[in-house]
PASEVEX-699249 format. One record per atom (N, C-alpha, C, CB): x, y, z; chain; residue in one letter; atom name. Coordinates in pm, whole numbers, always signed. Each point is the difference from the previous one (the first is absolute). Last residue first. Glycine has a CB too. Layout:
<sites>
@xx:X	yy:Y	zz:Z	c:A	r:a	a:CA
...
</sites>
This chain:
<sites>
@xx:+1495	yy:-2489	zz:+1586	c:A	r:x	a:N
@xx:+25	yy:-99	zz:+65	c:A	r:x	a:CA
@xx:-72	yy:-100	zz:-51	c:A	r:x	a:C
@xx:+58	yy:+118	zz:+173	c:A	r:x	a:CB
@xx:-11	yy:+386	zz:-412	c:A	r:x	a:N
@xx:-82	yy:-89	zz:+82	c:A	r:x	a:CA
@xx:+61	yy:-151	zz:+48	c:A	r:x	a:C
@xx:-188	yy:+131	zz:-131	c:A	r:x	a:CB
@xx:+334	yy:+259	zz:-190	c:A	r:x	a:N
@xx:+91	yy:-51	zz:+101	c:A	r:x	a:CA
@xx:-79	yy:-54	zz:+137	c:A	r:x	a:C
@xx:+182	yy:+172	zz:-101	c:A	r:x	a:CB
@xx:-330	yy:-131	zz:-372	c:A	r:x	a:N
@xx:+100	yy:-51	zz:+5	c:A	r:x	a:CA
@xx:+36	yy:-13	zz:+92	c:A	r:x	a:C
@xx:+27	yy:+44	zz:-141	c:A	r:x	a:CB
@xx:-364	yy:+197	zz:+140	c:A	r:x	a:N
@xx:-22	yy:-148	zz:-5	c:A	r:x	a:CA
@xx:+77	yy:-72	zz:-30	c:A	r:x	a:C
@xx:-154	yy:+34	zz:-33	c:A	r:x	a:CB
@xx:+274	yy:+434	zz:+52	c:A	r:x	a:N
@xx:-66	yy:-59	zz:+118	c:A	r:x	a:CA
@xx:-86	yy:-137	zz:-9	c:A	r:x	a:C
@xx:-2	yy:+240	zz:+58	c:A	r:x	a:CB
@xx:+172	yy:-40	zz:-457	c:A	r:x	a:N
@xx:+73	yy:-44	zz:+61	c:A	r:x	a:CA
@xx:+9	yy:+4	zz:+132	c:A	r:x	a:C
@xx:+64	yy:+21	zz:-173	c:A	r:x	a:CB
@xx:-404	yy:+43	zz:-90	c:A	r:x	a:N
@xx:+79	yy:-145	zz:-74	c:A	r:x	a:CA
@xx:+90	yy:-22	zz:+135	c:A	r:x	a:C
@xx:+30	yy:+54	zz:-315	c:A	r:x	a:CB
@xx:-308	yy:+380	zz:+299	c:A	r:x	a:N
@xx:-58	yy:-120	zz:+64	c:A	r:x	a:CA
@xx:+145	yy:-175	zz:-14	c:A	r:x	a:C
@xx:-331	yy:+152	zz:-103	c:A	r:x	a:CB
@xx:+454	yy:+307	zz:-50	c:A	r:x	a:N
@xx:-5	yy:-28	zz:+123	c:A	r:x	a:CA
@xx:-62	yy:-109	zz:+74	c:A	r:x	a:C
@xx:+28	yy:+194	zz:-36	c:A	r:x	a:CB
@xx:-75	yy:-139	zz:-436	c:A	r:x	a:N
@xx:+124	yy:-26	zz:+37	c:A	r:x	a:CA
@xx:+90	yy:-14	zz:+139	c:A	r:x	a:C
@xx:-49	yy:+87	zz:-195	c:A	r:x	a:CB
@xx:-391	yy:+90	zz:+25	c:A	r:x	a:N
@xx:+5	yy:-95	zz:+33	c:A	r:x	a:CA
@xx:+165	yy:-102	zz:+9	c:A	r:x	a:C
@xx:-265	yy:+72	zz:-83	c:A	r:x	a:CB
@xx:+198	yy:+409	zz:+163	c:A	r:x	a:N
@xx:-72	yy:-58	zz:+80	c:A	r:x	a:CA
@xx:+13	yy:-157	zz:-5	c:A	r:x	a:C
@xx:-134	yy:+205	zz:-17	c:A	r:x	a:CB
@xx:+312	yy:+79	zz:-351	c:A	r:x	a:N
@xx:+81	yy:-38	zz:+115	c:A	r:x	a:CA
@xx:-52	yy:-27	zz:+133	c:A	r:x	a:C
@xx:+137	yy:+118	zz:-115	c:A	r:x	a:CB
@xx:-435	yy:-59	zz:-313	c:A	r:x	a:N
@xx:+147	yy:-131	zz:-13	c:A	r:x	a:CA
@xx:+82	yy:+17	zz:+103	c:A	r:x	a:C
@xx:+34	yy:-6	zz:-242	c:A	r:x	a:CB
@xx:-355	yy:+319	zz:+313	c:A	r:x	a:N
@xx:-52	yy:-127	zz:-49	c:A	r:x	a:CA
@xx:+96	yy:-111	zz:-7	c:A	r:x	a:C
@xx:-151	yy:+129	zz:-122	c:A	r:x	a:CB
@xx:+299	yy:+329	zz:+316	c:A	r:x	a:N
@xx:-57	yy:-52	zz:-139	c:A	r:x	a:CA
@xx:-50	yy:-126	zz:+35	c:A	r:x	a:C
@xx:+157	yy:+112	zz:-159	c:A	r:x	a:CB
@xx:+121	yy:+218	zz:+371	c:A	r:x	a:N
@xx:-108	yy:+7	zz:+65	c:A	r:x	a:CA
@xx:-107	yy:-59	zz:-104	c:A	r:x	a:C
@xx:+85	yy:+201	zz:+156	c:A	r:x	a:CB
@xx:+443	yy:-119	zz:-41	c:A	r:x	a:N
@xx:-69	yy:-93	zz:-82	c:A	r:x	a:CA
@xx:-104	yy:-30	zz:+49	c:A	r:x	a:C
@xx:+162	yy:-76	zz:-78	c:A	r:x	a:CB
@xx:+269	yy:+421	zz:+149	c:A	r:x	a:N
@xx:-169	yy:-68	zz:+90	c:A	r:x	a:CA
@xx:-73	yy:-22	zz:-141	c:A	r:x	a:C
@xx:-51	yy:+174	zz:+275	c:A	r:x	a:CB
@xx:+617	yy:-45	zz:-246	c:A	r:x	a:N
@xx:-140	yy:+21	zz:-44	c:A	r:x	a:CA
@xx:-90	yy:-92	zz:+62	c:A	r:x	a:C
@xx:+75	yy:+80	zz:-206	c:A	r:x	a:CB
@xx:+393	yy:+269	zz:+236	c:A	r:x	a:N
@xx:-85	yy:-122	zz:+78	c:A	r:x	a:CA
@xx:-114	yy:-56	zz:-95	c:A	r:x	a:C
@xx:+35	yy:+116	zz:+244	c:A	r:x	a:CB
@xx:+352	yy:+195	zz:-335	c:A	r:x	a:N
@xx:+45	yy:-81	zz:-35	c:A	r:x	a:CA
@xx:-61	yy:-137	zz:+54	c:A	r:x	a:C
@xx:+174	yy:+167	zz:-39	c:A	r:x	a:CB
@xx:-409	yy:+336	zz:-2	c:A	r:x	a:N
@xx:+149	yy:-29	zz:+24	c:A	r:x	a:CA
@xx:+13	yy:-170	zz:-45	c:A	r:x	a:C
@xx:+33	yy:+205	zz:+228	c:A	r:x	a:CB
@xx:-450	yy:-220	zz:-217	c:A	r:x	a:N
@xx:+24	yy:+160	zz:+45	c:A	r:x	a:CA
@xx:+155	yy:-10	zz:+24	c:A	r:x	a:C
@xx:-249	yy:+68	zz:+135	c:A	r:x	a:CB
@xx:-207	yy:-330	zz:-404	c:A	r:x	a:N
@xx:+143	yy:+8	zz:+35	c:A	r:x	a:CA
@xx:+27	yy:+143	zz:+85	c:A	r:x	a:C
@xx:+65	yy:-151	zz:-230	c:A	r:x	a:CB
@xx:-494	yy:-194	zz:+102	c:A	r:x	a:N
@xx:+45	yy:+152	zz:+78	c:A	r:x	a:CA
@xx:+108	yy:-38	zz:+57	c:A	r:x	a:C
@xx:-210	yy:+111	zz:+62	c:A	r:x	a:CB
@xx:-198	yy:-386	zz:-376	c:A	r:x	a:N
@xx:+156	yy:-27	zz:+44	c:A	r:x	a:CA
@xx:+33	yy:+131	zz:+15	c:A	r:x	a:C
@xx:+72	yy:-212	zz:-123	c:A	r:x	a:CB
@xx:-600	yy:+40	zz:+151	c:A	r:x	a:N
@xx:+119	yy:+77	zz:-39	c:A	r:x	a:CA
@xx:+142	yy:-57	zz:+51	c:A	r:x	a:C
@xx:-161	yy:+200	zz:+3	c:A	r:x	a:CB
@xx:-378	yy:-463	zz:-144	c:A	r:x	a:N
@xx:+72	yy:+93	zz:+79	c:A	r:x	a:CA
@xx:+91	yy:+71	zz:-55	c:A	r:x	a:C
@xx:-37	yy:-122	zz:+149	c:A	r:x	a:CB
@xx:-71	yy:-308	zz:-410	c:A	r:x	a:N
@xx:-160	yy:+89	zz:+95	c:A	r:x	a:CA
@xx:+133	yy:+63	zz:+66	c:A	r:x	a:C
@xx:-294	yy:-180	zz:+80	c:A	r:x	a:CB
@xx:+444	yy:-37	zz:-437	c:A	r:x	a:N
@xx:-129	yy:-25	zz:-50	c:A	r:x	a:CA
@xx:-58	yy:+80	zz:+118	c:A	r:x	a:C
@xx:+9	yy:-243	zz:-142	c:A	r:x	a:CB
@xx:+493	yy:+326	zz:-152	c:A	r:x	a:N
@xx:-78	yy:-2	zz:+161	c:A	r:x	a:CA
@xx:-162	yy:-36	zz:-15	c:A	r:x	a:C
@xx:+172	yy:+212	zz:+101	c:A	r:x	a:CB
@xx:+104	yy:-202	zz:-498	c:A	r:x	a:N
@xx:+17	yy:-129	zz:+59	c:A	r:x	a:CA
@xx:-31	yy:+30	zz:+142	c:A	r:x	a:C
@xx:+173	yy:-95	zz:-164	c:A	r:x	a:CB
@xx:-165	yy:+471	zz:-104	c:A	r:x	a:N
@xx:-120	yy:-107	zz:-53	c:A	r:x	a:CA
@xx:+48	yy:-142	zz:+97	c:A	r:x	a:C
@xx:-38	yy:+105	zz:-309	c:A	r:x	a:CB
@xx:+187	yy:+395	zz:+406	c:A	r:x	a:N
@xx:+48	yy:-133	zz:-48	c:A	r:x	a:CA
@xx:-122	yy:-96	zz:+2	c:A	r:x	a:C
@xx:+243	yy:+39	zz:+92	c:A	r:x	a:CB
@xx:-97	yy:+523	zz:-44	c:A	r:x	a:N
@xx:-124	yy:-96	zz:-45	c:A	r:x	a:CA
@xx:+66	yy:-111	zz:-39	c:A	r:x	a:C
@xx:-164	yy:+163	zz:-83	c:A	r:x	a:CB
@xx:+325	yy:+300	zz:+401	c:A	r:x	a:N
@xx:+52	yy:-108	zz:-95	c:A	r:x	a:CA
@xx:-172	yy:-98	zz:+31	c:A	r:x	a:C
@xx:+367	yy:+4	zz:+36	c:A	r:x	a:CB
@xx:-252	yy:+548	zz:+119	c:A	r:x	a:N
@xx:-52	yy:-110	zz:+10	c:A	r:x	a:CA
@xx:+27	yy:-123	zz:-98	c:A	r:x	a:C
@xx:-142	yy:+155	zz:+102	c:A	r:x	a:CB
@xx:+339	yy:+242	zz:+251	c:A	r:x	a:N
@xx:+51	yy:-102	zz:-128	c:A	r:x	a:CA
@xx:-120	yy:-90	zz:-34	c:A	r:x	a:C
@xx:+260	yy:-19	zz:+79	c:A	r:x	a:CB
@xx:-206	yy:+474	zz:+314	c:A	r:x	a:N
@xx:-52	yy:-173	zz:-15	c:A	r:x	a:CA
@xx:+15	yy:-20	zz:-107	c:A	r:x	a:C
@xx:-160	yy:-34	zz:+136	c:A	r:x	a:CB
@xx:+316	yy:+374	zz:+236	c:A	r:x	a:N
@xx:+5	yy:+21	zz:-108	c:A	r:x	a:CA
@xx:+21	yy:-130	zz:-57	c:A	r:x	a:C
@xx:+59	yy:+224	zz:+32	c:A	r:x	a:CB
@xx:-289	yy:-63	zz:+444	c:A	r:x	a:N
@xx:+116	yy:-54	zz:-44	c:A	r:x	a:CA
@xx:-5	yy:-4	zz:-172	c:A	r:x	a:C
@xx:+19	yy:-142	zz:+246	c:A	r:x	a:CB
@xx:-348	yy:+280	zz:+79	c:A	r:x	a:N
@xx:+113	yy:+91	zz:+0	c:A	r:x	a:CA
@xx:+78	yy:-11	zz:-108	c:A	r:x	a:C
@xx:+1	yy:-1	zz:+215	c:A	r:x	a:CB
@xx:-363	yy:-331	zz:-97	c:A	r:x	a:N
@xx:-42	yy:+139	zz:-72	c:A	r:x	a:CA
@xx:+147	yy:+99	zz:-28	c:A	r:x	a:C
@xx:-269	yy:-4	zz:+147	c:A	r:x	a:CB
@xx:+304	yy:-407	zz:+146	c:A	r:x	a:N
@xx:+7	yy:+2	zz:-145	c:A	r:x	a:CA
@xx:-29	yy:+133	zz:-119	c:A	r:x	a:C
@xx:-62	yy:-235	zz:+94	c:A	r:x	a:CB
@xx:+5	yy:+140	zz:+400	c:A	r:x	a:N
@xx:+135	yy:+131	zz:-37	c:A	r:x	a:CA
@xx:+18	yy:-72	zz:-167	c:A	r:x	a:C
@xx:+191	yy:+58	zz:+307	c:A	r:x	a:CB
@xx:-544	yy:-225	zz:-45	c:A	r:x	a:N
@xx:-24	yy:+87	zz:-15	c:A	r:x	a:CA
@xx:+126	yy:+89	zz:-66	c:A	r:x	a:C
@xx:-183	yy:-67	zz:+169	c:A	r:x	a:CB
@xx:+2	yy:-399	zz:-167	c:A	r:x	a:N
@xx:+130	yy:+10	zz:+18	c:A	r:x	a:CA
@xx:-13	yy:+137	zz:-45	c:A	r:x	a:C
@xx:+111	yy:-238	zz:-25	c:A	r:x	a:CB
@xx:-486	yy:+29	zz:+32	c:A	r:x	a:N
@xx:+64	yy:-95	zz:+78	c:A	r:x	a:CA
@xx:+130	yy:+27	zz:+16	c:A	r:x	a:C
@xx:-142	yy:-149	zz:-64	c:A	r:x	a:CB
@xx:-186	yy:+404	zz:-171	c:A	r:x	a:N
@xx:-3	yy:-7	zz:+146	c:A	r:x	a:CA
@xx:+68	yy:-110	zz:+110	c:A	r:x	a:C
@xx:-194	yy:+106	zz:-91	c:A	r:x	a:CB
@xx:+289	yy:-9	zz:-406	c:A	r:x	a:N
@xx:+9	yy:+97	zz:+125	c:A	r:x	a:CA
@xx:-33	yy:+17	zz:+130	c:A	r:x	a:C
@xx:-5	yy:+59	zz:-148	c:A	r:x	a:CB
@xx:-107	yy:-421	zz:-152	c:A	r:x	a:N
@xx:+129	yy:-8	zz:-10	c:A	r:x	a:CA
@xx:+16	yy:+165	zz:+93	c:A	r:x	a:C
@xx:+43	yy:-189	zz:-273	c:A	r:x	a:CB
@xx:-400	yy:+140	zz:+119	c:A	r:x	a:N
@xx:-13	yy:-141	zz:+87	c:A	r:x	a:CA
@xx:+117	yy:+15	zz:+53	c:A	r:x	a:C
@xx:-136	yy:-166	zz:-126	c:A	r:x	a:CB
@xx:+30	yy:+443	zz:-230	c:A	r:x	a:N
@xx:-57	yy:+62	zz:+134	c:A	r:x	a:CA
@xx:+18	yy:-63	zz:+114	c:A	r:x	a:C
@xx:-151	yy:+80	zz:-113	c:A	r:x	a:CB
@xx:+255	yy:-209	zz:-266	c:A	r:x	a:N
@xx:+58	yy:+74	zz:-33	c:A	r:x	a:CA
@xx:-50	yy:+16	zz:+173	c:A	r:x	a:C
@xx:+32	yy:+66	zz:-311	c:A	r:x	a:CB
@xx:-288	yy:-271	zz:+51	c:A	r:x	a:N
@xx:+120	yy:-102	zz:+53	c:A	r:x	a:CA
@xx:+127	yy:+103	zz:+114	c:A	r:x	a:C
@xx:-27	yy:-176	zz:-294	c:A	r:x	a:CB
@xx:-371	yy:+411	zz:+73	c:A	r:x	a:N
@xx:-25	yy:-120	zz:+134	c:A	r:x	a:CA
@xx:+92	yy:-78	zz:+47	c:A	r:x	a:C
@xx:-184	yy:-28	zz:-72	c:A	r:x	a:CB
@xx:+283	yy:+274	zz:-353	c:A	r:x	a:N
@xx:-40	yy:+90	zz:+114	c:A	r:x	a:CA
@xx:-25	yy:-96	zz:+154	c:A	r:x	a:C
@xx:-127	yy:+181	zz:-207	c:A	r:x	a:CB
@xx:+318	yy:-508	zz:-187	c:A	r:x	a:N
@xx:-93	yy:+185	zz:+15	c:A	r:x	a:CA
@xx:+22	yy:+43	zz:+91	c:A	r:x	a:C
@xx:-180	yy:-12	zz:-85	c:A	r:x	a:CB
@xx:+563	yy:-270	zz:-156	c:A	r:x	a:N
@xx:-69	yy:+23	zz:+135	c:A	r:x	a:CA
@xx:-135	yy:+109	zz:-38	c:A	r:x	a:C
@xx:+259	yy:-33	zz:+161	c:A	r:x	a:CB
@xx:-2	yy:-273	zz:-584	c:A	r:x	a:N
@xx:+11	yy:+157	zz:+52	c:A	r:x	a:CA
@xx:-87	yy:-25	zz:+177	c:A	r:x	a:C
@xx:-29	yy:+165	zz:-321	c:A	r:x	a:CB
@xx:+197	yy:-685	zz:+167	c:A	r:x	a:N
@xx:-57	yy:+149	zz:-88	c:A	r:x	a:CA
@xx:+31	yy:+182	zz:+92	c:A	r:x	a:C
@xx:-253	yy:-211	zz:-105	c:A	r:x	a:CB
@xx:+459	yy:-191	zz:+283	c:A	r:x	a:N
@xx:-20	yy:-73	zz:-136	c:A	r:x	a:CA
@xx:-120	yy:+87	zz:-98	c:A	r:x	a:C
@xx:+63	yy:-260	zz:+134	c:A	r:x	a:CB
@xx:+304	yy:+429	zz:+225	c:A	r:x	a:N
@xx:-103	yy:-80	zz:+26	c:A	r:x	a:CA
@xx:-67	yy:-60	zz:-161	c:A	r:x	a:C
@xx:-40	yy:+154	zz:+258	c:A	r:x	a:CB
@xx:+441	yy:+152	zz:+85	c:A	r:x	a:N
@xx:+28	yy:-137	zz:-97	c:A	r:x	a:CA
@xx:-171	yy:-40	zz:+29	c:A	r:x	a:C
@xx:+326	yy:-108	zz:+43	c:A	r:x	a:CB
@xx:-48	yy:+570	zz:+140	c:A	r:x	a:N
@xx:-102	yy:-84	zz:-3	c:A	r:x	a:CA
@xx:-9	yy:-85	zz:-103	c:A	r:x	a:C
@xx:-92	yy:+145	zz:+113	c:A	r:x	a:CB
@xx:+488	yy:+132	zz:+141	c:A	r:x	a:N
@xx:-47	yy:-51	zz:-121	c:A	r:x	a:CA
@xx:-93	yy:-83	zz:+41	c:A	r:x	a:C
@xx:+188	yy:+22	zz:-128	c:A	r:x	a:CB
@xx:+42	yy:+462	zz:+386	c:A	r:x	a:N
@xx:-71	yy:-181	zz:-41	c:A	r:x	a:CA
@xx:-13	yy:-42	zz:-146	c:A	r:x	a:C
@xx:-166	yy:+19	zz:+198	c:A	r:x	a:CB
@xx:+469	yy:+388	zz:+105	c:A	r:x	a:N
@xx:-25	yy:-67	zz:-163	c:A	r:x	a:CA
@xx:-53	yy:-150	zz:+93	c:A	r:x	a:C
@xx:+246	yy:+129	zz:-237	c:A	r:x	a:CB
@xx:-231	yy:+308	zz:+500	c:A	r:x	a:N
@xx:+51	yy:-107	zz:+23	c:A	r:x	a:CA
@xx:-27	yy:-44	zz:-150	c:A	r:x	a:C
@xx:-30	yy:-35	zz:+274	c:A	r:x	a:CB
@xx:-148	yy:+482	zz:-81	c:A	r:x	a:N
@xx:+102	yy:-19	zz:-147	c:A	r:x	a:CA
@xx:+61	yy:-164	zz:-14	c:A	r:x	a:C
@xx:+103	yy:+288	zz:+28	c:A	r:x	a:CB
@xx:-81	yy:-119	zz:+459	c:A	r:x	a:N
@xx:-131	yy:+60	zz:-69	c:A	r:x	a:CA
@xx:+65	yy:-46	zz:-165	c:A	r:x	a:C
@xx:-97	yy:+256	zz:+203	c:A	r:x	a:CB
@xx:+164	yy:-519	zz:+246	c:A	r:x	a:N
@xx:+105	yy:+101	zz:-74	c:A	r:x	a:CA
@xx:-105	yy:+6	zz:-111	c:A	r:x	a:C
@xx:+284	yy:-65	zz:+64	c:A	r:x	a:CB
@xx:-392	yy:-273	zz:+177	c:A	r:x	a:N
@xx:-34	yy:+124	zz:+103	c:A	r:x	a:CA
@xx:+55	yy:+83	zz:-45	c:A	r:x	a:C
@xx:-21	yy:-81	zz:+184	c:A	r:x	a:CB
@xx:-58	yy:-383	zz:-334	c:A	r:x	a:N
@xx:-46	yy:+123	zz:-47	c:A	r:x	a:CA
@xx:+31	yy:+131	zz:+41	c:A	r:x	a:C
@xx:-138	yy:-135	zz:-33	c:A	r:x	a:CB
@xx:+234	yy:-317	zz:+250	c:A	r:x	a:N
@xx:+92	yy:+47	zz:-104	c:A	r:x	a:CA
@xx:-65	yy:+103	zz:-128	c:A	r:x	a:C
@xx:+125	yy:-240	zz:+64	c:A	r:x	a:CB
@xx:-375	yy:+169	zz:+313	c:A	r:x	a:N
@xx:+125	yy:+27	zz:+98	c:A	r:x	a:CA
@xx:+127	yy:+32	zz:-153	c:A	r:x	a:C
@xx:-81	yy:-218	zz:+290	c:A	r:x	a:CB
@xx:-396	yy:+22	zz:-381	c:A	r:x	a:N
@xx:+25	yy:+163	zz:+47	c:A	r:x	a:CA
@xx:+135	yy:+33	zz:+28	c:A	r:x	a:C
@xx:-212	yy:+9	zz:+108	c:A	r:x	a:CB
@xx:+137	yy:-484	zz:-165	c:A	r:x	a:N
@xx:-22	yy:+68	zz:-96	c:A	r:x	a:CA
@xx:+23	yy:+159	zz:-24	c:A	r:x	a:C
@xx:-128	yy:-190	zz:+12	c:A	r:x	a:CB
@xx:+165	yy:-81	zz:+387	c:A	r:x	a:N
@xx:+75	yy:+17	zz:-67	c:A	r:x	a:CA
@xx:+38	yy:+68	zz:-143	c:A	r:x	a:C
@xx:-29	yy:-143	zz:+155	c:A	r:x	a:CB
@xx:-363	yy:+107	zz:+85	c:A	r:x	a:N
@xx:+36	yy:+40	zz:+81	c:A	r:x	a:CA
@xx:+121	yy:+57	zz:-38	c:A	r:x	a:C
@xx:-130	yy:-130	zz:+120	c:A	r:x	a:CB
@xx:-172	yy:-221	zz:-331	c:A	r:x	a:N
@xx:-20	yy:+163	zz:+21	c:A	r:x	a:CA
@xx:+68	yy:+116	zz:-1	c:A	r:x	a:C
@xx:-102	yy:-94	zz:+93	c:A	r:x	a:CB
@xx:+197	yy:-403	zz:+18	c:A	r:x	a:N
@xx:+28	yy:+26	zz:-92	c:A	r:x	a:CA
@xx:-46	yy:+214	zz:-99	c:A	r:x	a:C
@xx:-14	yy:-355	zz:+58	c:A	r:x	a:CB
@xx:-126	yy:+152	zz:+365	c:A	r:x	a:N
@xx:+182	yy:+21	zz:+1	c:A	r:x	a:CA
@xx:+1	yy:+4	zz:-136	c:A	r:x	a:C
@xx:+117	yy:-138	zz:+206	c:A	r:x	a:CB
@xx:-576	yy:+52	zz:-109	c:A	r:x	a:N
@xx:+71	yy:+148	zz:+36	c:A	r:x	a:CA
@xx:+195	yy:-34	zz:+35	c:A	r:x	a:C
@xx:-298	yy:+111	zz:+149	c:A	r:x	a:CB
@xx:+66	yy:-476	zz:-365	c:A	r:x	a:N
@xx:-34	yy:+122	zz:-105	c:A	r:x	a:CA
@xx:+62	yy:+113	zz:+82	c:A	r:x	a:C
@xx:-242	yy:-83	zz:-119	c:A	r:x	a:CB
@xx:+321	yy:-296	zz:+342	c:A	r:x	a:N
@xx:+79	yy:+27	zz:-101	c:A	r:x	a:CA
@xx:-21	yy:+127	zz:-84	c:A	r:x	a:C
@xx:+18	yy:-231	zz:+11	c:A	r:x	a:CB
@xx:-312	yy:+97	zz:+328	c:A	r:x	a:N
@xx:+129	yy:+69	zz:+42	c:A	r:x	a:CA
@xx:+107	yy:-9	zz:-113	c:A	r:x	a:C
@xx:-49	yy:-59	zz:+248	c:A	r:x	a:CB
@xx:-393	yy:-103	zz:-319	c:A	r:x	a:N
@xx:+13	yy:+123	zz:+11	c:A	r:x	a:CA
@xx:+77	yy:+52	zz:+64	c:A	r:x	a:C
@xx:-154	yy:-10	zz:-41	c:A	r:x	a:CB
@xx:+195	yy:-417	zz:-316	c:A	r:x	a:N
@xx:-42	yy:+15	zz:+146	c:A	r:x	a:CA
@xx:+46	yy:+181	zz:+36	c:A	r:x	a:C
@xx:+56	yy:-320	zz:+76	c:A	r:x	a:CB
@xx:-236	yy:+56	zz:-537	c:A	r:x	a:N
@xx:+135	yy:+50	zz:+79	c:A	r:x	a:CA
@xx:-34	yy:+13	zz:+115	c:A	r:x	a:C
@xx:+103	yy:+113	zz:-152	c:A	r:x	a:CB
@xx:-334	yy:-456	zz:-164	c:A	r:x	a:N
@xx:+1	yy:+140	zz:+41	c:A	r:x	a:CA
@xx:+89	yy:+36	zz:+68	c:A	r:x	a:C
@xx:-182	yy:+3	zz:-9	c:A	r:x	a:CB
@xx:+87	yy:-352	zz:-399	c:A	r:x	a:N
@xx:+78	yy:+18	zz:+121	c:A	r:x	a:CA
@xx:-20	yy:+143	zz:+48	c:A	r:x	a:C
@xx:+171	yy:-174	zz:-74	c:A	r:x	a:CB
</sites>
């Protein structure tokens, strides 16, 4: 399932907006350590991440992507919550 590119830039968009206080606490959730590249992916997609003071957590039960908490929101940018997105838009198919 690909996302559609107005979601990605609102979702972006928003992303930044609740970054914008320097020091913000993320928590990155991914199923091993991020390299550098991953790492790099992730800044350019949400530049005030760099600022922000990041948590990293390793859960073996994530199989592809990240879970990025920020305050009391989190974006389920994982594998299992894509396809979980798929289920339940074919659930609410006619």
């Amino acid at each position: 399932m690909k996302i559609s590119t107005d979601i990605k830039e609102n979702l972006k968009k928003y992303l930044n907006e609740l970054l914008k206080n320097e020091k913000e606490k993320v928590t990155l959730v991914s199923a091993n350590a991020l390299n550098d590249e991953e790492m790099s992916a992730l800044y350019k997609y949400i530049p005030r991440l760099k600022e922000s003071q990041i948590d990293f957590a390793i859960n073996k039960n994530v199989i592809a992507g990240v879970l990025i908490k920020i305050r009391s929101k989190v974006f389920d940018l994982t594998l299992k919550g894509q396809l979980n997105n798929l289920k339940n838009h074919m659930y609410e198919v006619d």
